[in-house]
C-alpha positions as CSV (number, residue, x, y, z in Angstrom):
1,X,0.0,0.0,0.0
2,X,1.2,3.4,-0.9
3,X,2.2,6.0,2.2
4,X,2.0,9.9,1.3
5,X,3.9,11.9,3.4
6,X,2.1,15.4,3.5
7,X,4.2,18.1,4.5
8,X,2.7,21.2,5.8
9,X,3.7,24.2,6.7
10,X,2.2,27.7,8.8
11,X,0.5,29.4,5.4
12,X,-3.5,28.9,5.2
13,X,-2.8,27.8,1.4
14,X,-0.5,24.9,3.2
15,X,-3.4,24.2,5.3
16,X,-5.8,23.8,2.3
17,X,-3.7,22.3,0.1
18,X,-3.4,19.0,2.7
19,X,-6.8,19.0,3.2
20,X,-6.9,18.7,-0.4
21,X,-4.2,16.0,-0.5
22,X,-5.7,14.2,2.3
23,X,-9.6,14.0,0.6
24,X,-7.6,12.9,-2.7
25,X,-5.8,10.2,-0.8
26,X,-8.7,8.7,1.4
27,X,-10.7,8.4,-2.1
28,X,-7.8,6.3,-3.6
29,X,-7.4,4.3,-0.8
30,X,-4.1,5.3,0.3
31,X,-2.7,6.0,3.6
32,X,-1.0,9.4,4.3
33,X,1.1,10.8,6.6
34,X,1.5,14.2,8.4
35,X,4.6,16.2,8.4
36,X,3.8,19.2,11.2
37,X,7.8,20.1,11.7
38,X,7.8,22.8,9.7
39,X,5.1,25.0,12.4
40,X,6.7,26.1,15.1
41,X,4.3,27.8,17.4
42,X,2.4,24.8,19.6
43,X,-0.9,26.4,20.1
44,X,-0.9,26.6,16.1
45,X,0.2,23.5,15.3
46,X,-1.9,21.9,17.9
47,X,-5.0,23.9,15.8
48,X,-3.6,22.9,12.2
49,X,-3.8,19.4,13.8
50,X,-7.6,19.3,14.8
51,X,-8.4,20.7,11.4
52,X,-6.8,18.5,9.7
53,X,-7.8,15.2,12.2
54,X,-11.4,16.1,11.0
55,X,-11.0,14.4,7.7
């Protein structure tokens, strides 16, 4: 099975573009993979991440 890693950063078009990536890869069938190392502020992060969890 194929793994994306999904790298995103602090920008809002970072944040959509994963979503994007995400919807595209749950529809395929493939797993995926969060890469949150760029986003240094916790609290944000910690936001990005609930966002993101919802899909």
């Amino acid at each position: 099975m194929l793994r994306k890693v999904i790298m995103v950063t602090d920008t809002e078009e970072s944040v959509k573009n994963a979503i994007r990536e995400i919807l595209k890869s749950k529809n395929k069938g493939h797993d995926y993979a969060l890469d949150l190392t760029r986003i240094l502020d916790k609290e944000r992060k910690t936001a990005i991440m609930k966002k993101l969890t919802r899909f």
